[in-house]
N, C-alpha and C positions, 0 to 999 in steps of 0.2 A: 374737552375731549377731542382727539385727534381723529379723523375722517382720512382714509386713505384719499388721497388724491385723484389714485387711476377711477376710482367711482364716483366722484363729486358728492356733495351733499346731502344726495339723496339716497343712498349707500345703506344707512342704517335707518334709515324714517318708518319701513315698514315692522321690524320687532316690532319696538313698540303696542305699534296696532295689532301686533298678532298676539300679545299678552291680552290685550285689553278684549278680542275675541275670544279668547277661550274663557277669560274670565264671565262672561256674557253668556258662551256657550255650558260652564257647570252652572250659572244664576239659574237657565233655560231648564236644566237636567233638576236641579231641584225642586223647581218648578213643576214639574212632572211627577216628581215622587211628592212632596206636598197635595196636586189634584187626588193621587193613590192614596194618600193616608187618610183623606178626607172621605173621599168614595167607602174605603173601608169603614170609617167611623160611622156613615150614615146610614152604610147596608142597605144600596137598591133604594135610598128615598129617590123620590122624582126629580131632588135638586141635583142628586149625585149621577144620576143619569143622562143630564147634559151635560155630554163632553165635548171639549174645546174644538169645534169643525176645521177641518185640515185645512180651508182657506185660509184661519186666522192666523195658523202656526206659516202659513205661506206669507203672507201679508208683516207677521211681525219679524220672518226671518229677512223680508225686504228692507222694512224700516234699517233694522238693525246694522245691513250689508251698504245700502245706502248713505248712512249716515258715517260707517268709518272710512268711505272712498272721499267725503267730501274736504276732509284734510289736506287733500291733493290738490284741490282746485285754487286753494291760497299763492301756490309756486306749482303748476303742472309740470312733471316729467313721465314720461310714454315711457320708459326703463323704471321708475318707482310704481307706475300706477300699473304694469303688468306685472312685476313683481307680488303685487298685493292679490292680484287673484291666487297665484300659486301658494303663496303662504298663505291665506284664509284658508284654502283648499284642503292644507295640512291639518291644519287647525282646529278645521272640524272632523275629522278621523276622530278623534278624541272622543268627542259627541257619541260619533254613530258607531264607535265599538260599546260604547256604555248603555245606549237603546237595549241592543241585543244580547249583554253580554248574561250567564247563566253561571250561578243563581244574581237576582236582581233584587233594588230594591222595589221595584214597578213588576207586573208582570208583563213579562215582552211580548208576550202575544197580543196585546193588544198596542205594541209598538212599533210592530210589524212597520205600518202604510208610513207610520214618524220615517222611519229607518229609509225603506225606502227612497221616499225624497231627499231626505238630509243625504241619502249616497248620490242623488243624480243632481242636487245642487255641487258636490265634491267635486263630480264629474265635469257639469259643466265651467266652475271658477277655472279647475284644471285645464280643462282643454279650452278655455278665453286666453291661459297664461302661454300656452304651446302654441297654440295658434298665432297670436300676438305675435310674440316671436317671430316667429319664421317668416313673416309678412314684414315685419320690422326688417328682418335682416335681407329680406332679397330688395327692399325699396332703399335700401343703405348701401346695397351692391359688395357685401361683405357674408352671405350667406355659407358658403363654402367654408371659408376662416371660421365662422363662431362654429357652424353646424358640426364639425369634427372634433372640434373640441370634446375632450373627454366629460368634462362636465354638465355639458349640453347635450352629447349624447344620450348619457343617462335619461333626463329629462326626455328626450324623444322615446326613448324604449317603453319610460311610463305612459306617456301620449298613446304612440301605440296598444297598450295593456287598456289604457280608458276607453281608446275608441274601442275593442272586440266587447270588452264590457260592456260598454252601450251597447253593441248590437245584441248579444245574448240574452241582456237583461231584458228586453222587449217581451214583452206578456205573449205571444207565439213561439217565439223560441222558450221562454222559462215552459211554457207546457209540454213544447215537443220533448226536451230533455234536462229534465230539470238538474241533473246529476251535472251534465257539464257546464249548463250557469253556475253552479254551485263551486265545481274545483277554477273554473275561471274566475269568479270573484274571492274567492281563499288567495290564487296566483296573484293578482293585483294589487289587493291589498299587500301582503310578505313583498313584494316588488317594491311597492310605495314607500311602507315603512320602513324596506332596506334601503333603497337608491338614493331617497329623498334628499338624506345629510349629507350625501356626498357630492351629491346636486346644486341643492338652493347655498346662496351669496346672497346674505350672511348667513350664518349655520343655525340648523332648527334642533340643538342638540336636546335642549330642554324638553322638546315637543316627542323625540324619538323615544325617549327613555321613561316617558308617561305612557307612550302607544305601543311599545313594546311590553312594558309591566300589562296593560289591560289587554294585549293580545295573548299574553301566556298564561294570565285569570282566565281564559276565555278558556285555551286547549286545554287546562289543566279538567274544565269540565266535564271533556269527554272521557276520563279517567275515573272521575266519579258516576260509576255504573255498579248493579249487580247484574249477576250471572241470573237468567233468567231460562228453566227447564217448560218446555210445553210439552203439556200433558195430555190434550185434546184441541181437536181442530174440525167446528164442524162448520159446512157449508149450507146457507137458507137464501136459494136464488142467488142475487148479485153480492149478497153477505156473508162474512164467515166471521166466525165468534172463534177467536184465540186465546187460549187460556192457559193459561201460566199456574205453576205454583210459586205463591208469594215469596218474593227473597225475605232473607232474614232480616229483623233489623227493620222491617218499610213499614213506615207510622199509618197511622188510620188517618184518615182527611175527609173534609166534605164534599157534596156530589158536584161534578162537575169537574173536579181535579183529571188531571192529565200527568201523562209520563212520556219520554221520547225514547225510542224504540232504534234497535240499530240491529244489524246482522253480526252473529259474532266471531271474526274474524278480523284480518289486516285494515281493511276498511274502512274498520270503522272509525278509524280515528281521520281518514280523509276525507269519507263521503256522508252526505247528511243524513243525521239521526232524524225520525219521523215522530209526530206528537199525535199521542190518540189519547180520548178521554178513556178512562178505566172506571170498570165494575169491582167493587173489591167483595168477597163471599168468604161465607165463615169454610171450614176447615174440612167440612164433611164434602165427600165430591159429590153426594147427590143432593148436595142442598143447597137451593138457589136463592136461602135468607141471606139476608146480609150479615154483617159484622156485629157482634153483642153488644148491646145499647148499652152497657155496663164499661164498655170503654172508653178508659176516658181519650177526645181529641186532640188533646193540646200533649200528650207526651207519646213520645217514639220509642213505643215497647215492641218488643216481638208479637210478627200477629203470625197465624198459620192459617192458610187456607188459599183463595185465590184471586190471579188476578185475570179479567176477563176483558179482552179490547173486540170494539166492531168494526170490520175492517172490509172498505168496499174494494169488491175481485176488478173491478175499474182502475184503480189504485197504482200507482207509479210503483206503489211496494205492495210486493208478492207475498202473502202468507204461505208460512210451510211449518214443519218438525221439527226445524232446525234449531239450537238453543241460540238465543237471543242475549242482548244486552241490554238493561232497562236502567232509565235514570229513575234518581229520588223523586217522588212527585213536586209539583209546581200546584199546588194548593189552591182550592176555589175558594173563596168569600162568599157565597151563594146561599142564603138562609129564608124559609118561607114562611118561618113560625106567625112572622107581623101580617100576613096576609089576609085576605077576606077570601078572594079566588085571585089564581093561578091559572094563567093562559101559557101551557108549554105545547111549540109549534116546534116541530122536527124536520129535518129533508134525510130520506138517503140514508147515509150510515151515522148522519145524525141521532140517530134512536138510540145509539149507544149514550149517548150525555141524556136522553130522557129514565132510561132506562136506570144511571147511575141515581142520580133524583128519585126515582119514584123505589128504588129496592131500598135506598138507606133512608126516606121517612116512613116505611110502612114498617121499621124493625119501633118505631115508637107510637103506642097504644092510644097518646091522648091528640096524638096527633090525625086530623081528618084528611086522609088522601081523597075524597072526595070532590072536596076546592080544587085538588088537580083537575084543568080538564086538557088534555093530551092530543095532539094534530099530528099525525105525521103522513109526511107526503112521499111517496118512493116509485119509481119506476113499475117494478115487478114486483106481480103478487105474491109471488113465490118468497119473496124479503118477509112475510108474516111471519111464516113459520117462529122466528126469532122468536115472537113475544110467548108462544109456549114453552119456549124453549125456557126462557126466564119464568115461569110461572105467574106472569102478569093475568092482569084481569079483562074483561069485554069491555070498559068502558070505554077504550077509544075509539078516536074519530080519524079510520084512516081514508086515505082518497092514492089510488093508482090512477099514475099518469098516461103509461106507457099500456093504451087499452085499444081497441076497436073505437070503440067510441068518443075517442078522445083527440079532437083535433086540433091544426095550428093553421094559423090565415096565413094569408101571404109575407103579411106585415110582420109575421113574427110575432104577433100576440097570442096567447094562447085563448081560448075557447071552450066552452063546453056543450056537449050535443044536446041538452037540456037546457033551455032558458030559465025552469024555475027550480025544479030541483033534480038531482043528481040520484038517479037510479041505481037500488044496491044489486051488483052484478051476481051471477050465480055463481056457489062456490061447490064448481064444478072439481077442486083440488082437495076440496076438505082442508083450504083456508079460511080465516076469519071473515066475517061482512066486510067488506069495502066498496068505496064510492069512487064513480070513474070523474076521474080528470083533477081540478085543484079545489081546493075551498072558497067560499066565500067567509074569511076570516071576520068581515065587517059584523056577522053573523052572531058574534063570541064575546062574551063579557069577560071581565076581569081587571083587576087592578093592579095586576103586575104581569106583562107579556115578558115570555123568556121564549129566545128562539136559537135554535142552531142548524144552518146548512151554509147551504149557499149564497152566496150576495146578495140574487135573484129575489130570495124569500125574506133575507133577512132584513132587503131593502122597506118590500111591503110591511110586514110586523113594523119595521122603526116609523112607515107613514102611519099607520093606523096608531103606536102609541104616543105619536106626537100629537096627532089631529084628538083624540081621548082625555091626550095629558097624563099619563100613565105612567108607569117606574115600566124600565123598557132593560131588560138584560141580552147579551147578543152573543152567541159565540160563533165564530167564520172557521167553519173545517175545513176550506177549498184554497188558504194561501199557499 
């Protein structure tokens, strides 16, 4: 094989390695769906519920990255071994549109924190390759010459687009405005997978034409929507229950299932659709049973009746009248029949994934909603209201935070004005009984903890069902 000259030998040394990375990085992806089909098969056993801690997936993505730079060290060249950050960097694109991409074989949402990292590893290989450079060419005293170069150019404009990336993506900006991290990382990417080939020496033609097929799998998703009419919009405290009539066409699913949510309009095909767990009710508008036990789950027949989200008025997204656009659901695996008891802990507008649980086992008679025992933890007591709303029952155990009596040390721990137990406050609103401040969850048996809120809470539940040894299910509403 002939080696152009003006690049020496070391010209084409990095393909190679970037074949043998991606190969590495789909082993990594089915690996993934493999953990999922196994989790699925064991339904919530205790073994299915330890999953792989994000150090490990950090730890094995180093081995990995480590072990294909050492190649280099046999004949070291500073123009092959900066090379290879840039093309790894490509490389894994590939990866981290298959994490997130909709419909999956994994559920993404809980690939979220994968994604994540596998983007700020990108980032970083990327910007070791730009950096490098530029340091190279000003101690070579040739900076000027390469830097105008058209093809080098390029490369700088992506530098550019990575570093605002890094700053936005920082967990204070993603909260101030999460809409514009959102179209700056759409921009970076489309930049990447444009520029890239006309960039990198030697060509990543292969690489674009895989990241482009799984970018257009991607957008083609937003297009799979129905038109979604609401029909009622009521507000309980910092909650409001929006309700939909069912599109045609949308299957019955188990509790827990979710659908993402978009404004309907221009939009929505740029700006991000929202994931809210759903209530699904039969047909009648004043009846807040669920769906006929007689249906069967596994086929996508027409159902009528509605669809019901809980959506906190805190919310980056505004509830209104407006007709919406809703995807197909992304289906829970979530089954309680193998249970004894049933520890479900709530935060916030988390009650809505409690609530989807507890409406579709009490439509089955031999089934004991009792074993449920139910926690939900919320700001304002005015948020009660809800559970009349649904027709639920007094058995729960709720606790407001946001009380007179309910205070925070210096240190940011929270507290409660009660050392031994927690005083039921007077329901001066003609709300349900509640307890001031948070739980003592250590308090609560069970052998399957399911929790949904926030970090904060969800952190707790995963200590307690570790420290138990318990089947531990988790859902995070706050990414």
């Amino acid at each position: 094989m002939l080696i152009d000259k003006r690049h020496g030998d070391h010209h084409f040394i990095n393909v190679k390695w970037g074949y043998i990375l991606l190969f590495i990085s789909l082993i990594y992806y089915a690996f993934l769906i493999y953990l999922n089909i196994r989790n699925f098969n064991r339904l919530y056993s205790k073994s299915s519920m330890k999953h792989v801690p994000l150090i490990i997936h950090g730890i094995i993505w180093s081995i990995i990255l480590i072990a294909t730079f050492i190649s280099l060290l046999h004949e070291f060249n500073w123009g092959a071994f900066l090379k290879r950050f840039g093309r790894f960097s490509y490389v894994l694109v590939t990866l981290d549109i298959l994490l997130v991409i909709r419909p999956n074989f994994i559920n993404y949402i809980y690939l979220i924190t994968t994604h994540k990292w596998i983007s700020r590893l990108i980032l970083f290989l990327g910007s070791i390759h730009s950096v490098g450079f530029l340091v190279r060419w000003v101690l070579q005293g040739v900076f000027l010459t390469k830097f105008f170069k058209w093809e080098n150019s390029l490369g700088f404009a992506i530098f550019l687009a990575f570093s605002i990336l890094a700053v936005f993506s920082l967990k204070p900006f993603r909260r101030i405005n999460y809409v514009l991290f959102y179209l700056i990382h759409n921009v970076t990417l489309i930049l990447f997978i444009g520029l890239i080939d006309f960039h990198a020496r030697p060509g990543v033609d292969y690489l674009t034409i895989i990241n482009v097929i799984c970018l257009i799998f991607q957008i083609m998703s937003k297009f799979n929507v129905n038109k979604a009419v609401v029909h009622d919009l009521k507000t309980f405290g910092d909650l409001t229950v929006l309700s939909f009539e069912m599109p045609e066409n949308f299957p019955l699913t188990l509790p827990g299932s979710h659908l993402r949510l978009s404004v309907m309009n221009w939009s929505n095909y740029f700006l991000p659709s929202h994931p809210f767990t759903f209530i699904q009710r039969s047909s009648s508008n004043n009846d807040v049973s669920p769906t006929s036990a007689n249906a069967s789950m596994s086929e996508n027949e027409d159902t009528k009746g509605t669809l019901d989200l809980v959506i906190n008025n805190r919310h980056r997204f505004k509830p209104s009248l407006s007709p919406y656009l809703v995807s197909y659901p992304y289906n829970s695996k979530l089954s309680l029949k193998s249970y004894d008891q049933v520890l479900l802990v709530v935060g916030g507008s988390g009650v809505g994934y409690a609530i989807s649980i507890l409406n579709y086992y009490r439509q089955f008679p031999e089934f004991d909603l009792t074993k449920i025992k139910t926690i939900w933890v919320t700001r304002n007591k005015k948020d009660l209201g809800i559970l009349d709303y649904f027709r639920l029952g007094d058995d729960w155990d709720i606790y407001v935070t946001n009380s007179p009596n309910y205070t925070t040390s210096q240190e940011g721990e929270e507290s409660r004005a009660d050392e031994v137990e927690m005083e039921l406050l007077t329901n001066e609103d003609n709300v349900r009984p509640f307890k001031d401040g948070r739980p003592l969850l250590t308090s609560y048996q069970g052998d399957l903890l399911i929790c949904c809120g926030p970090e904060t809470l969800i952190d707790e539940c995963g200590k307690l069902a570790k420290d138990r040894s318990i089947s531990f299910v988790h859902e995070f509403y706050g990414f």
